[in-house]
SEZA-528601 format. One record per residue (C-alpha): residue number from 1; residue in three letters; x, y, z. Coordinates in nm, 2 decimals. Example, Ala and Ser with C-alpha at 12.3 -4.5 7.8 and 13.67 -1.06 7.14 Angstrom:
BEGIN
ATOM;pos;code;u;v;w
ATOM;1;ALA;1.23;-0.45;0.78;
ATOM;2;SER;1.37;-0.11;0.71;
! end
This chain:
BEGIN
ATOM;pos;code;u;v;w
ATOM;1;UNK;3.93;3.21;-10.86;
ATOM;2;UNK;4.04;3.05;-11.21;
ATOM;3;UNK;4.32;2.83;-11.17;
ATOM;4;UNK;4.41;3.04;-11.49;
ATOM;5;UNK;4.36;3.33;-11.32;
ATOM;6;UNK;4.58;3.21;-11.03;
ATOM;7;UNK;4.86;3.10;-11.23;
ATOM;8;UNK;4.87;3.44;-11.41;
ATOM;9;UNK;4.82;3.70;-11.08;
ATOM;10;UNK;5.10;3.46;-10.92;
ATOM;11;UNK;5.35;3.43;-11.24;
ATOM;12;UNK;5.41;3.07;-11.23;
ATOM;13;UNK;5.50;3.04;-11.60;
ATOM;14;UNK;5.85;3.17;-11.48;
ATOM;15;UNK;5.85;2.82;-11.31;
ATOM;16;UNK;5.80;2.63;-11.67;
ATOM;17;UNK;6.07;2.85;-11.83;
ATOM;18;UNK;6.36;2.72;-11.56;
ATOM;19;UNK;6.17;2.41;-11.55;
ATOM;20;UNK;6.07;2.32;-11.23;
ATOM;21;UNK;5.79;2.13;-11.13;
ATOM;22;UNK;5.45;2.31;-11.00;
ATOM;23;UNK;5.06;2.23;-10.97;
ATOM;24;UNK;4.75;2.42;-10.88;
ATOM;25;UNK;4.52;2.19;-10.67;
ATOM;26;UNK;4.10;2.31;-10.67;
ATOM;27;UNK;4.03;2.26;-10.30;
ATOM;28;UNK;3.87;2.41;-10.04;
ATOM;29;UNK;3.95;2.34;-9.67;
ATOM;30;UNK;3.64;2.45;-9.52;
ATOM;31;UNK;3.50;2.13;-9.76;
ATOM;32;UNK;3.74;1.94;-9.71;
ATOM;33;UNK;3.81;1.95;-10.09;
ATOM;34;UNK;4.10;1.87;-10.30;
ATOM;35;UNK;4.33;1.86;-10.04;
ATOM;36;UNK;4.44;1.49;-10.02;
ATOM;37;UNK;4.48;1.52;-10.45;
ATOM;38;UNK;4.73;1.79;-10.37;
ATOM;39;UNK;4.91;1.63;-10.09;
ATOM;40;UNK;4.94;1.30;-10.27;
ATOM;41;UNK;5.12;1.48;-10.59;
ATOM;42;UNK;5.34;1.66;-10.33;
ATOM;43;UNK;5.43;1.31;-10.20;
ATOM;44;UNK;5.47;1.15;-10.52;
ATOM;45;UNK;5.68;1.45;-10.63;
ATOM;46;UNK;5.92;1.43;-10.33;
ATOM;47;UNK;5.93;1.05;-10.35;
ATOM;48;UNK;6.08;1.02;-10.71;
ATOM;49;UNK;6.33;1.27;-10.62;
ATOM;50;UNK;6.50;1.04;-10.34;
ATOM;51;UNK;6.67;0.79;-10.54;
ATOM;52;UNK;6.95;0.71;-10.32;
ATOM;53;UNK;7.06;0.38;-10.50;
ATOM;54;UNK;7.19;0.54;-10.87;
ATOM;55;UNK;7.46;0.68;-10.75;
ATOM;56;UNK;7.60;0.34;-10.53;
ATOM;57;UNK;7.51;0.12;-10.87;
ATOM;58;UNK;7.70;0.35;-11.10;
ATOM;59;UNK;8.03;0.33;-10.88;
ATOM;60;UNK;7.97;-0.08;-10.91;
ATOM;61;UNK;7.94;-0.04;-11.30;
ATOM;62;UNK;8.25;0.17;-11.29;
ATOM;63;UNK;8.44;-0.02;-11.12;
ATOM;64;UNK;8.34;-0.36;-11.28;
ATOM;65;UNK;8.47;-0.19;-11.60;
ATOM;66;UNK;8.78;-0.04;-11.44;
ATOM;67;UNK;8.90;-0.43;-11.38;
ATOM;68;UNK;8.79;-0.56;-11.72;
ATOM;69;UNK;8.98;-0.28;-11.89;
ATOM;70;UNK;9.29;-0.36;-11.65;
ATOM;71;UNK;9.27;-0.74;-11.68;
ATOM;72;UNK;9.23;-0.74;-12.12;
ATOM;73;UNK;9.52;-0.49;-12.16;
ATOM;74;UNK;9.86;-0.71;-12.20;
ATOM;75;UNK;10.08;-0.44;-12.01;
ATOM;76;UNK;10.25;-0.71;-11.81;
ATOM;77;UNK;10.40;-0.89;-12.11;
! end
């Protein structure tokens, strides 16, 4: 079948309209076709998602600018 066809009998432009992420692999398991394209844009979807890191950085740059606004303000005078 069409990928065309496929994304229209299985309604996956409601997926573009809340914006999530989709793809149609060709491929063929008898073949052994298309199958490791698909799996590696699965992986490579997951694996941008798991960016555990941000969230420790932005605490540092929080607090870093917690104790300059603290140590230029003359409050102790």
């Amino acid at each position: 079948m069409p990928l065309d066809e496929m994304k229209e009998k299985l309604d996956l432009s409601k997926f573009d309209e809340i914006k999530r992420k989709w793809h149609l692999q060709p491929s063929s398991a008898t073949k052994n076709e298309g199958l490791d394209k698909g799996f590696q844009w699965l992986a490579n979807t997951l694996k941008s998602k798991t960016d555990y890191t941000q969230p420790i950085l932005e605490t540092i740059n929080d607090s870093k600018t917690m104790k300059d606004d603290l140590l230029h303000r003359k409050w102790w005078k």
